[in-house]
Biopython code that builds the backbone (N, CA, C, O; Angstrom):
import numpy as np
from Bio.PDB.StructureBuilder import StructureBuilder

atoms = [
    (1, "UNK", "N", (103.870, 185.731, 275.140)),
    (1, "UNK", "CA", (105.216, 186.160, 274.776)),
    (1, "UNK", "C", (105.593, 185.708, 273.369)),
    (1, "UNK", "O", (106.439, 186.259, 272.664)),
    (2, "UNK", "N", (104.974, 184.800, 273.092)),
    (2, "UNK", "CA", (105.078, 184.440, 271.333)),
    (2, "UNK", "C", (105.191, 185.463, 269.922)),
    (2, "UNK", "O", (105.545, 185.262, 268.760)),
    (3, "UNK", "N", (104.693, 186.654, 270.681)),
    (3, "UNK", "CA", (104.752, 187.606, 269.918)),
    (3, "UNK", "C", (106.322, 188.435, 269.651)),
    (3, "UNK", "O", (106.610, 189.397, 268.938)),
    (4, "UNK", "N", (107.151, 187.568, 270.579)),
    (4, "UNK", "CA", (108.305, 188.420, 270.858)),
    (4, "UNK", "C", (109.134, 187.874, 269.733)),
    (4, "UNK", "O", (109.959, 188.523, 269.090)),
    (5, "UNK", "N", (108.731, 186.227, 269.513)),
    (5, "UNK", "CA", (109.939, 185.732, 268.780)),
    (5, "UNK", "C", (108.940, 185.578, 267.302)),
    (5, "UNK", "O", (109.605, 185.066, 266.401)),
    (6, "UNK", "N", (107.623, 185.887, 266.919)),
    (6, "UNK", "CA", (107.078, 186.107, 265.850)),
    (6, "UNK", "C", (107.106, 187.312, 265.217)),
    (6, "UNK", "O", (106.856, 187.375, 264.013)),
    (7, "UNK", "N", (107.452, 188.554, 266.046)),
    (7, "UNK", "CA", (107.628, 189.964, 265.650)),
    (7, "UNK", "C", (106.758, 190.606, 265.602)),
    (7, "UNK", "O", (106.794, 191.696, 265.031)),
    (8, "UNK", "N", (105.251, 189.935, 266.434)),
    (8, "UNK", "CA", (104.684, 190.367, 266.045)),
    (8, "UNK", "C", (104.163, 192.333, 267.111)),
    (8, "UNK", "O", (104.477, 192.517, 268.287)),
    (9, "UNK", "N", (103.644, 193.052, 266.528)),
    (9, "UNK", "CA", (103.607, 194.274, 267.525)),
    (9, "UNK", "C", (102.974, 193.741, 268.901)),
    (9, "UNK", "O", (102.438, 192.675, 269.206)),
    (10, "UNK", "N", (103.185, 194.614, 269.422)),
    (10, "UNK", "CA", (103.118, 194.280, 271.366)),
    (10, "UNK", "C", (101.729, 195.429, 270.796)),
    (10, "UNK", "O", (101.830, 196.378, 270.018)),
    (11, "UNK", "N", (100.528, 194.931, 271.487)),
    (11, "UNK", "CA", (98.859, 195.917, 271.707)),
    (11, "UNK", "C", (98.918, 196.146, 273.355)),
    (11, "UNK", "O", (99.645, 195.657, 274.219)),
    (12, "UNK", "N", (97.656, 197.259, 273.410)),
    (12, "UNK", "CA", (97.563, 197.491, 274.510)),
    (12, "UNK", "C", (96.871, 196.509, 275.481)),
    (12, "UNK", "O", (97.003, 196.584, 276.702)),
    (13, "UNK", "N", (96.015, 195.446, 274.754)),
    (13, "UNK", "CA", (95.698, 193.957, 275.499)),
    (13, "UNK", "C", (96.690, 193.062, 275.811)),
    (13, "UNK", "O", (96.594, 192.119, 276.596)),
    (14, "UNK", "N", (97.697, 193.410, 275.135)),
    (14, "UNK", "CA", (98.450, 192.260, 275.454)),
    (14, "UNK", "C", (99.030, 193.005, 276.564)),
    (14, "UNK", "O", (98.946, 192.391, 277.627)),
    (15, "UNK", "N", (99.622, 194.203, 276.640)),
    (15, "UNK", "CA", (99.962, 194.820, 278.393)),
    (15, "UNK", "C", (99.029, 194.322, 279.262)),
    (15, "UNK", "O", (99.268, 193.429, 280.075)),
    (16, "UNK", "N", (97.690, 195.016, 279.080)),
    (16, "UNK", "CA", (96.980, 194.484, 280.240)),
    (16, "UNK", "C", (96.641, 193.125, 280.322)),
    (16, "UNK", "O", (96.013, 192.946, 281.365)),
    (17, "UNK", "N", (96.752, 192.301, 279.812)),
    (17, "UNK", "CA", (96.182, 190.436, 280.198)),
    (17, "UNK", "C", (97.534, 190.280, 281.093)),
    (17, "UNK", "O", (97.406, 189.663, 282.151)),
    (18, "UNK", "N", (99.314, 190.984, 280.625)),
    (18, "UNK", "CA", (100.384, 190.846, 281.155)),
    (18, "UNK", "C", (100.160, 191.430, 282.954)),
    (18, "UNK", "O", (100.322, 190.752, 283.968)),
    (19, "UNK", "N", (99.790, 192.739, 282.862)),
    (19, "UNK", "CA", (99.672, 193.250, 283.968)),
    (19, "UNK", "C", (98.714, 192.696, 285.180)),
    (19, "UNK", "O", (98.675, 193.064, 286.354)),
    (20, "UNK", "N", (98.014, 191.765, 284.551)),
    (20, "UNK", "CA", (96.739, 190.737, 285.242)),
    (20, "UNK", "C", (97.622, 190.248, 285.943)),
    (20, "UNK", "O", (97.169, 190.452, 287.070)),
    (21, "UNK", "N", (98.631, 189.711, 286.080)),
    (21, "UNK", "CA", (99.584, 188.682, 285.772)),
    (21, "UNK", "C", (100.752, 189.134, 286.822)),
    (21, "UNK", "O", (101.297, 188.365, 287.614)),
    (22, "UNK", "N", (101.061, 190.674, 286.662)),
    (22, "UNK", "CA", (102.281, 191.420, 287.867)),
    (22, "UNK", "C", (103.352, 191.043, 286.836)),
    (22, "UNK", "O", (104.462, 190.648, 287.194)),
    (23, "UNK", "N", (102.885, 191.215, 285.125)),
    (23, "UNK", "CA", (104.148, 190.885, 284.303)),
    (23, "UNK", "C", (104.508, 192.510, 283.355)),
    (23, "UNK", "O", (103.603, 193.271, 283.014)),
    (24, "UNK", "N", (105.690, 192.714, 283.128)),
    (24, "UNK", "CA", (105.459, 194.179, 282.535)),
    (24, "UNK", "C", (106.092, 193.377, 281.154)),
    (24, "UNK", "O", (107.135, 192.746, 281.325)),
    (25, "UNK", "N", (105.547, 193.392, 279.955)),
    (25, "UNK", "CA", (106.135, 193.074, 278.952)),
    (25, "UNK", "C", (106.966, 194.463, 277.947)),
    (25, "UNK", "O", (106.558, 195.586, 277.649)),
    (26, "UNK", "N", (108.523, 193.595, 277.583)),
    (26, "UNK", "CA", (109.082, 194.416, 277.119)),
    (26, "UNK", "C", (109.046, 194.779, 275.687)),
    (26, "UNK", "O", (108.527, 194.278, 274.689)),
    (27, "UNK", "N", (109.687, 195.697, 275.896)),
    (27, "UNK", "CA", (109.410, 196.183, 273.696)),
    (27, "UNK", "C", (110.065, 195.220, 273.130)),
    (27, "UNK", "O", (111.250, 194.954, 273.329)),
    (28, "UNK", "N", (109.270, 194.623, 272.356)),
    (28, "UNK", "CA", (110.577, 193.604, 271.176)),
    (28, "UNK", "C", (111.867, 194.604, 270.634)),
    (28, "UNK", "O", (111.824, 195.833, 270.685)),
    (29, "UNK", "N", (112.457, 194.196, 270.364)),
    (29, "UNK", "CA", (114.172, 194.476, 269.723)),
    (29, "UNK", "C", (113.371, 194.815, 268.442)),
    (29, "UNK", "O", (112.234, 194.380, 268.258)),
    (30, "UNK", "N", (114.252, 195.901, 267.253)),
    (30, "UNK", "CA", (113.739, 196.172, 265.870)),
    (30, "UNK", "C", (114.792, 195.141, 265.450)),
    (30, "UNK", "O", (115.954, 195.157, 265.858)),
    (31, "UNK", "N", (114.154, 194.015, 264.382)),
    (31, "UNK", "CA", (115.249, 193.313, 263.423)),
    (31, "UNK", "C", (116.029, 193.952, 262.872)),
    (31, "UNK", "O", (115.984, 195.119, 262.484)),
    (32, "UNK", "N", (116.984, 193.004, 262.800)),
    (32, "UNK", "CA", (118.514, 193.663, 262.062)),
    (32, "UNK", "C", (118.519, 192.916, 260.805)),
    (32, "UNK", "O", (118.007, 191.804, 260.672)),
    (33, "UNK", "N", (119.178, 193.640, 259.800)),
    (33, "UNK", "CA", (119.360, 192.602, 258.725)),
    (33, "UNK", "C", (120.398, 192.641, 258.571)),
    (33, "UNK", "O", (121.110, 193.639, 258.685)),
    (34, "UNK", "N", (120.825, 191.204, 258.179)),
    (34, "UNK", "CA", (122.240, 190.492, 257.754)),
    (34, "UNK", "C", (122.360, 190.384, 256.626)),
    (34, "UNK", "O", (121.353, 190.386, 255.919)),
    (35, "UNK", "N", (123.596, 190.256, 256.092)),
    (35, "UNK", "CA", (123.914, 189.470, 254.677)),
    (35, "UNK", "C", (124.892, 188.338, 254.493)),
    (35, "UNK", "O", (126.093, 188.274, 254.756)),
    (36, "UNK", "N", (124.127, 187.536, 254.015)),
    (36, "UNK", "CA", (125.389, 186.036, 254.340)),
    (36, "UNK", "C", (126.065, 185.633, 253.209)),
    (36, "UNK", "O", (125.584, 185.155, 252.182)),
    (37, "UNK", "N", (127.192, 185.858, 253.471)),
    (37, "UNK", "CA", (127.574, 185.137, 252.597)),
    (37, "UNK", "C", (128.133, 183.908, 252.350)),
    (37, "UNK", "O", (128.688, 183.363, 253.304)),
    (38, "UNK", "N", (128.112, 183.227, 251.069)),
    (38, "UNK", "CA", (127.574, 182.256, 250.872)),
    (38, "UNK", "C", (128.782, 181.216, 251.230)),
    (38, "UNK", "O", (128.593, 180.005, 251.125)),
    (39, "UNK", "N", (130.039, 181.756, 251.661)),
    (39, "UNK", "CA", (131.151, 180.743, 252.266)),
    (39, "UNK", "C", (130.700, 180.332, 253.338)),
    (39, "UNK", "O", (130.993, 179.160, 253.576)),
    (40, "UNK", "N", (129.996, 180.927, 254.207)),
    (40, "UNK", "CA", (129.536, 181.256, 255.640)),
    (40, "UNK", "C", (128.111, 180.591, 255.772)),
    (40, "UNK", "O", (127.658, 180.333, 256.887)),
    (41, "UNK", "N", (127.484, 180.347, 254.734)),
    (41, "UNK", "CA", (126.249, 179.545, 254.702)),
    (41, "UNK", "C", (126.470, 177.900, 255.500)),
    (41, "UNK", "O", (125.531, 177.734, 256.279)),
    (42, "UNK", "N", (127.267, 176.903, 255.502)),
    (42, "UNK", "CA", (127.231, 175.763, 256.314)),
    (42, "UNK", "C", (127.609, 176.133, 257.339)),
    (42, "UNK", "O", (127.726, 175.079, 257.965)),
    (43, "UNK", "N", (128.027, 177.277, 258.276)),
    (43, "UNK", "CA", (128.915, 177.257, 260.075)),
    (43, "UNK", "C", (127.511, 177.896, 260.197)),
    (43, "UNK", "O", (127.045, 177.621, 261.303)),
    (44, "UNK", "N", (126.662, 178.659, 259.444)),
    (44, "UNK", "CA", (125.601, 179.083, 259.784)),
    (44, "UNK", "C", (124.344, 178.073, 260.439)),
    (44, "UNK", "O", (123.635, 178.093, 261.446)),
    (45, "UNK", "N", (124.518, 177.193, 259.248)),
    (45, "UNK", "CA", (122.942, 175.644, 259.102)),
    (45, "UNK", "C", (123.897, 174.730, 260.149)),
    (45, "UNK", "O", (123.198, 173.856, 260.662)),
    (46, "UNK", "N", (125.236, 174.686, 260.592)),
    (46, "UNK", "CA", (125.440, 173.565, 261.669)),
    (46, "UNK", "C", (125.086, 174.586, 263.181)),
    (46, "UNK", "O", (124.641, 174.041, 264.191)),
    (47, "UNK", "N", (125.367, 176.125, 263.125)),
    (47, "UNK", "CA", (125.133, 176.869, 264.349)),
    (47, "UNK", "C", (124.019, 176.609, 265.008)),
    (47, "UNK", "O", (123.993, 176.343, 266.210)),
    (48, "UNK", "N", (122.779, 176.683, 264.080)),
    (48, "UNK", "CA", (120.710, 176.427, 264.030)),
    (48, "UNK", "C", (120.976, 175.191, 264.435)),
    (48, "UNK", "O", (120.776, 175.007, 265.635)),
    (49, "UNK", "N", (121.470, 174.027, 263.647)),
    (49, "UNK", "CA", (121.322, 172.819, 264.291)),
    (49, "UNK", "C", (121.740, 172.296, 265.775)),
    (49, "UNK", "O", (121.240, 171.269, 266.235)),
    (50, "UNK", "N", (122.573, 172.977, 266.403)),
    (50, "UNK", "CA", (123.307, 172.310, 267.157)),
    (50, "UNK", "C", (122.803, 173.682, 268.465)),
    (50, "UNK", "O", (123.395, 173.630, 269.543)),
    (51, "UNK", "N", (122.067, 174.458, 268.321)),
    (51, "UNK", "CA", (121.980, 175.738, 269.473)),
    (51, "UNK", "C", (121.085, 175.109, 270.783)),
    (51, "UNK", "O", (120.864, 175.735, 271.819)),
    (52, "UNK", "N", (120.674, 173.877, 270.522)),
    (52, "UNK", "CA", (119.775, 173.124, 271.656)),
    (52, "UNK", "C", (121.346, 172.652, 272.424)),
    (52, "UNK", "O", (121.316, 172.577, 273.652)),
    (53, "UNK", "N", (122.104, 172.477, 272.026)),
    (53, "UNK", "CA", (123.588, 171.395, 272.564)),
    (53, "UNK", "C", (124.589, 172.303, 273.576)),
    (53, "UNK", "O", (125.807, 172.132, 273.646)),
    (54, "UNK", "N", (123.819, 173.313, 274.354)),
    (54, "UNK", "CA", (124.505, 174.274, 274.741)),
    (54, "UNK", "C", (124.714, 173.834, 276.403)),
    (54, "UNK", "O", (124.025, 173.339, 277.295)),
    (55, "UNK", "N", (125.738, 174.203, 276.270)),
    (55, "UNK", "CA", (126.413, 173.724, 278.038)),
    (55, "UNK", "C", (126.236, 175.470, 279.025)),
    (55, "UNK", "O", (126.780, 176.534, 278.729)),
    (56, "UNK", "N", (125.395, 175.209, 280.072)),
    (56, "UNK", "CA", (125.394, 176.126, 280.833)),
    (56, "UNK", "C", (126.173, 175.575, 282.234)),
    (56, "UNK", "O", (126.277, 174.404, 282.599)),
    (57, "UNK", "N", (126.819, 177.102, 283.072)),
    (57, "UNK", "CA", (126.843, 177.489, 284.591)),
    (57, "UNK", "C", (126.306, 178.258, 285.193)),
    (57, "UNK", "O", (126.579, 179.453, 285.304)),
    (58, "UNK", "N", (125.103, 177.409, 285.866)),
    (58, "UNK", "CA", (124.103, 178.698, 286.030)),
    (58, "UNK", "C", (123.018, 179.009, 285.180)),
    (58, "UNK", "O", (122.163, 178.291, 284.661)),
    (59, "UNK", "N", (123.230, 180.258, 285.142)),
    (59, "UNK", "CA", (122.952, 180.831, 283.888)),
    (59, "UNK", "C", (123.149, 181.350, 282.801)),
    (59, "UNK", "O", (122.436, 181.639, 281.841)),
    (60, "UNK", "N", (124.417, 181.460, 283.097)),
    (60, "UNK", "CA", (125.717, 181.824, 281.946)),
    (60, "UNK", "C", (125.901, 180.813, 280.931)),
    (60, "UNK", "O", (126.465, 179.772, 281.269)),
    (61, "UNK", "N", (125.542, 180.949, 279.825)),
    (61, "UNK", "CA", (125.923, 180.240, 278.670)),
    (61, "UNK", "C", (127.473, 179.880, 278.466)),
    (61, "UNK", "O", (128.283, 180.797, 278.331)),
    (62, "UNK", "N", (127.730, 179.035, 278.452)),
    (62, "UNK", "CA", (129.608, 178.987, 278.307)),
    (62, "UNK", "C", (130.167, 177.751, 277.044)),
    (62, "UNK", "O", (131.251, 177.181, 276.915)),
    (63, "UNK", "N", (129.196, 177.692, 276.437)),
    (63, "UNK", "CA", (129.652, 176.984, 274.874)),
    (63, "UNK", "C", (128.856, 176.062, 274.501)),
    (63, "UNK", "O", (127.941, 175.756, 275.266)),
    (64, "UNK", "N", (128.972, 175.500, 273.452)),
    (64, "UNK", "CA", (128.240, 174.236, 273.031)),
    (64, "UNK", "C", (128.590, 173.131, 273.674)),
    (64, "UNK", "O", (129.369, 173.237, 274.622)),
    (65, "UNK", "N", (128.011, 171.653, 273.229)),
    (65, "UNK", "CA", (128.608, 170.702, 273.771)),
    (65, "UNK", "C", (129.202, 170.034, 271.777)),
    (65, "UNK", "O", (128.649, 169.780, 270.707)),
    (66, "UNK", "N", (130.349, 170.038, 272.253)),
    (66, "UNK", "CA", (131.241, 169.487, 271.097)),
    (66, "UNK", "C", (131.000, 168.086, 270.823)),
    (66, "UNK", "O", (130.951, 167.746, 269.641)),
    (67, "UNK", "N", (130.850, 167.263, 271.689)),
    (67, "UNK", "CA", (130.771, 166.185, 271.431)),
    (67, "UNK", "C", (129.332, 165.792, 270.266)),
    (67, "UNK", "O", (129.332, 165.288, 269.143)),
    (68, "UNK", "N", (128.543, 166.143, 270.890)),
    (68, "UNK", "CA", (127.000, 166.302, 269.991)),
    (68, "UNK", "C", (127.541, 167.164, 268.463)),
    (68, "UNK", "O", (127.633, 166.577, 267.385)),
    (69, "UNK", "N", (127.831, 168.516, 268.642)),
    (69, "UNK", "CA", (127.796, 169.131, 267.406)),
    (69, "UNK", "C", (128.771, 168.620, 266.373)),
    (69, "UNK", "O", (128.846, 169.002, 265.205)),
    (70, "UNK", "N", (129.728, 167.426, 267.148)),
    (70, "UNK", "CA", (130.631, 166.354, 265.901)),
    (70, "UNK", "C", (129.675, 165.574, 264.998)),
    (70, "UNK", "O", (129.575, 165.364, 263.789)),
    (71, "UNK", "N", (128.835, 165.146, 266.417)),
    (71, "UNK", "CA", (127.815, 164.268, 265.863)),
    (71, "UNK", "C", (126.650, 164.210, 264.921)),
    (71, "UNK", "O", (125.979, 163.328, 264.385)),
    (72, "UNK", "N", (126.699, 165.749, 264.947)),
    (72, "UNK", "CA", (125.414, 166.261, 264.288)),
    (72, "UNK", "C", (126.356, 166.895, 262.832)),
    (72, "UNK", "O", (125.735, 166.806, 261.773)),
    (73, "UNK", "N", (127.726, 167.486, 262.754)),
    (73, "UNK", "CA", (128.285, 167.131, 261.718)),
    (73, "UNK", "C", (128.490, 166.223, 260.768)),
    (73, "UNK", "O", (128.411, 166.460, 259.563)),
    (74, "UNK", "N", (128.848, 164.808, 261.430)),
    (74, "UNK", "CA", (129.168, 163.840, 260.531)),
    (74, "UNK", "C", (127.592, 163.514, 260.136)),
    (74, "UNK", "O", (127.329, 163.320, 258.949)),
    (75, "UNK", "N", (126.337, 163.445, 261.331)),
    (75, "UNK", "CA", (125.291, 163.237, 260.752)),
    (75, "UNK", "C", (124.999, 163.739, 259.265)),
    (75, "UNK", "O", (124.795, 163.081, 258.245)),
    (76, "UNK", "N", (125.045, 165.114, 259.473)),
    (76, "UNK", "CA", (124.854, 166.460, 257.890)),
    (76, "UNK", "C", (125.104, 165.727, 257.093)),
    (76, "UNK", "O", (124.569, 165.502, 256.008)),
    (77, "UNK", "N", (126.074, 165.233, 257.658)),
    (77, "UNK", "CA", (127.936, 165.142, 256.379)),
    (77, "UNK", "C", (128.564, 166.862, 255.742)),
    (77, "UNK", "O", (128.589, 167.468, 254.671)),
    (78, "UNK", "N", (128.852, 167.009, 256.690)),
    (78, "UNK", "CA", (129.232, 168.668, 256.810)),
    (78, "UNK", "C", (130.641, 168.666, 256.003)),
    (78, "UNK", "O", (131.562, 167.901, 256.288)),
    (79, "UNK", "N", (130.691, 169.775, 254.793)),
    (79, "UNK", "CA", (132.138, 169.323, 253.991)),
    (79, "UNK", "C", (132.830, 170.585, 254.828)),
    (79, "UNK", "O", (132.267, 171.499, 255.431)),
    (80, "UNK", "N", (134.186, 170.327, 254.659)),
    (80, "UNK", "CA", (135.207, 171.137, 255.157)),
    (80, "UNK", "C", (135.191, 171.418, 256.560)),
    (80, "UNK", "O", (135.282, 172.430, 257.254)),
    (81, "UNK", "N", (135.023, 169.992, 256.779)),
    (81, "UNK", "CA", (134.974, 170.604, 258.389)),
    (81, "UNK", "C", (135.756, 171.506, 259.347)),
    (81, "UNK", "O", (135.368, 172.369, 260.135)),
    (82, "UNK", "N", (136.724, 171.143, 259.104)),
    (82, "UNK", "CA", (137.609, 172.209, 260.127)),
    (82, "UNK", "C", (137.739, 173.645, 259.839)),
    (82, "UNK", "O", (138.293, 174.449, 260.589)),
    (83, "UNK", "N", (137.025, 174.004, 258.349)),
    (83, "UNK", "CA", (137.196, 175.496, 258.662)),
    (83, "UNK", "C", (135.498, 176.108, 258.962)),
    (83, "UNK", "O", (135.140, 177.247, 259.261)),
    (84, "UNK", "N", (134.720, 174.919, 258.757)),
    (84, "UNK", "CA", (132.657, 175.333, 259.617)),
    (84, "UNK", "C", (133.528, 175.115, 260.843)),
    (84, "UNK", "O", (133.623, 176.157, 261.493)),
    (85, "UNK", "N", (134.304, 173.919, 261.453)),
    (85, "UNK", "CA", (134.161, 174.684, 262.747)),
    (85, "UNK", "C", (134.594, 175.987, 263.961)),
    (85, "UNK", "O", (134.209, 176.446, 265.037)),
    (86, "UNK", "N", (135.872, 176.206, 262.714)),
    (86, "UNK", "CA", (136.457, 177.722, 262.965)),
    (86, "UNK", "C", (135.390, 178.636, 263.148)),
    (86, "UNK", "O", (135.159, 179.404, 264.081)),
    (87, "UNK", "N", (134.572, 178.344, 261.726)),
    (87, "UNK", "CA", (133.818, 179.975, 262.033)),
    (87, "UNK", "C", (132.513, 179.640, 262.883)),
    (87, "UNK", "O", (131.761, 180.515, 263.312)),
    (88, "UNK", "N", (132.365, 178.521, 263.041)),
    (88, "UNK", "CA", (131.199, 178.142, 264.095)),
    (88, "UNK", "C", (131.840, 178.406, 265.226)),
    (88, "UNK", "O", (131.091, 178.760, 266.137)),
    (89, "UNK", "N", (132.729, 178.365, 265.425)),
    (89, "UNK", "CA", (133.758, 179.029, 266.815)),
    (89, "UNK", "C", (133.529, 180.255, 267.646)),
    (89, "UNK", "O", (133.367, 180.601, 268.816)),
    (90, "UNK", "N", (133.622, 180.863, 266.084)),
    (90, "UNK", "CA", (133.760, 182.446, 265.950)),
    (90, "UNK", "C", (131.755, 182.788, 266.715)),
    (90, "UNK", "O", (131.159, 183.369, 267.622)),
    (91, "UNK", "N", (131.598, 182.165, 265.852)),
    (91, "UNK", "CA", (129.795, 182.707, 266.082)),
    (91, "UNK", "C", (129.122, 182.132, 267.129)),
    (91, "UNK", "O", (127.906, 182.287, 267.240)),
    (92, "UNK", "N", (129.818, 181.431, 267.980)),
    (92, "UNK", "CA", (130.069, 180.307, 269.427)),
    (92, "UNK", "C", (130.431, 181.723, 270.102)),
    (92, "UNK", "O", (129.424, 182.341, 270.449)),
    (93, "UNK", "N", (131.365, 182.217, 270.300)),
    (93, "UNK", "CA", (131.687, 183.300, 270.918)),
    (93, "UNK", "C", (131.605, 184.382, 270.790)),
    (93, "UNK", "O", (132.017, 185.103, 271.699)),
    (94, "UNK", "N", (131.133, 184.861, 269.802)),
    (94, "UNK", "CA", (129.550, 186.055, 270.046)),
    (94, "UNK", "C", (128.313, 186.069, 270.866)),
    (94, "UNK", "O", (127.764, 186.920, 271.566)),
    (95, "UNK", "N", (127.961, 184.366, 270.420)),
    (95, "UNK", "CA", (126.699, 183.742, 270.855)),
    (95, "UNK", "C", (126.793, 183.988, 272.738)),
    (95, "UNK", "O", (126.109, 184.833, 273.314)),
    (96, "UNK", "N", (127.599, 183.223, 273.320)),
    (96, "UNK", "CA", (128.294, 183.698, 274.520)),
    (96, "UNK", "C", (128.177, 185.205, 274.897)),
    (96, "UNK", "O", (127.231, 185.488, 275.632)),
    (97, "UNK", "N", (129.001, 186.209, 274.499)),
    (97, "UNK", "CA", (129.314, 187.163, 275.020)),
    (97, "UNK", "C", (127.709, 188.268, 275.187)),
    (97, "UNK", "O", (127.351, 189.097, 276.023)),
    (98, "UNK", "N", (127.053, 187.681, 273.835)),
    (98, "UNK", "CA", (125.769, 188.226, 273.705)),
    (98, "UNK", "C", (124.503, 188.002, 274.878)),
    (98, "UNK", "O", (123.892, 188.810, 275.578)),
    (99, "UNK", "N", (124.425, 186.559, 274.741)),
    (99, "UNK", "CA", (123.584, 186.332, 275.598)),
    (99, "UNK", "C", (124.211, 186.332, 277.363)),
    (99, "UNK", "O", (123.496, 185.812, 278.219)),
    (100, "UNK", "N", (125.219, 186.793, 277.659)),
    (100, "UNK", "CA", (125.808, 186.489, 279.236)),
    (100, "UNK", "C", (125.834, 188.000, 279.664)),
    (100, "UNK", "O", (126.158, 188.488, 280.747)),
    (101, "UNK", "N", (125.285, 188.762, 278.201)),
    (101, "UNK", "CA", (125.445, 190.405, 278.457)),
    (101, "UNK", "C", (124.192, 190.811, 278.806)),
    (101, "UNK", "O", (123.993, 191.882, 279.381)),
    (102, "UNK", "N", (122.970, 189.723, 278.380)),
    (102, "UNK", "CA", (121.746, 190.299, 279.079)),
    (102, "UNK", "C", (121.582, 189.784, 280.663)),
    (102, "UNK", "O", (120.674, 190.272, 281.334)),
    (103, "UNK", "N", (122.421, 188.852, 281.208)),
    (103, "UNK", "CA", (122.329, 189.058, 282.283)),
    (103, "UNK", "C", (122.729, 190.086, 283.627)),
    (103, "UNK", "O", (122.257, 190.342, 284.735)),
    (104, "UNK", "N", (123.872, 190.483, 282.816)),
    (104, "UNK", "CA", (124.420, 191.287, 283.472)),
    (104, "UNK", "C", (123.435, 193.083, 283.452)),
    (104, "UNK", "O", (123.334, 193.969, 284.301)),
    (105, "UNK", "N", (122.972, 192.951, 282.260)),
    (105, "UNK", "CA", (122.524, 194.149, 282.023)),
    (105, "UNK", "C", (120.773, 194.602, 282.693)),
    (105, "UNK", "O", (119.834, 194.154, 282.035)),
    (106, "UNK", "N", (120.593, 195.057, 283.364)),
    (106, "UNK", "CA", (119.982, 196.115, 284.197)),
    (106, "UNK", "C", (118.239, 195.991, 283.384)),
    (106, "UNK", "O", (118.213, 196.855, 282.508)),
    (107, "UNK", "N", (117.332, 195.475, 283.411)),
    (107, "UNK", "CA", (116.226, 195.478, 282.597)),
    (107, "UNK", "C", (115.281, 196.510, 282.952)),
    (107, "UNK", "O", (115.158, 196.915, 284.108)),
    (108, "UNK", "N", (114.561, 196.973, 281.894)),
    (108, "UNK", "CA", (113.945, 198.459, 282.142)),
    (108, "UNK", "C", (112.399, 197.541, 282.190)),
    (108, "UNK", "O", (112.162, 196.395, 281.807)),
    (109, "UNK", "N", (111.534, 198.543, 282.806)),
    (109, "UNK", "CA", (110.221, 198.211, 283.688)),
    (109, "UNK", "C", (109.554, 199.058, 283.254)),
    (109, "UNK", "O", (108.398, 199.199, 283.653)),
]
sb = StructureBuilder()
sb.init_structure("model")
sb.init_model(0)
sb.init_chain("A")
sb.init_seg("    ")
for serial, (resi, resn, name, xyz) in enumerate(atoms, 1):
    if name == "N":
        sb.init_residue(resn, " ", resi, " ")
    sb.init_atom(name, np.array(xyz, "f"), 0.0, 1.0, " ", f" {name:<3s}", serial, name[0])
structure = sb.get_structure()
């Protein structure tokens, strides 16, 4: 499955070693490209840092753990904090709605 988060193309060996297996592997996603801008560059580098600090129910993703991602702020030494953590907020609750939507959603075979 390494190939999924390297990009790399899915071959017809890699189906069948999967199908050995009773696994059907899915099509990777086509990358999207972003453009960042550069206000948005630190809520971005504390988001990467802190995406291990995530509080689940279940399986439902339902936020970070705040306490850690303070910690891993003051670690940085993160400037302006209160408005990285606004928009780390913001991209907190995408992050959420995104990933709690593949559960819900129906997977093709």
């Amino acid at each position: 499955m390494d190939y999924l988060f390297r990009g790399d193309v899915k071959t017809q060996e890699m189906d069948d070693a999967a199908k050995a297996f009773g696994v059907t592997l899915l099509e990777p996603e086509q990358p999207q490209h972003y453009e960042l801008w550069a206000e948005h560059a630190p809520a971005l580098d504390l988001f990467l840092r802190v995406w291990t600090q995530r509080h689940f129910k279940g399986e439902e993703f339902v936020g970070f753990n705040y306490v850690a991602v303070l910690q891993l702020a003051h670690l940085y030494q993160v400037a302006d904090l209160p408005t990285v953590m606004e928009d780390l907020q913001v991209m907190e609750l995408h992050a959420v709605a995104k990933m709690n939507a593949r559960l819900t959603t129906p997977r093709k075979h």
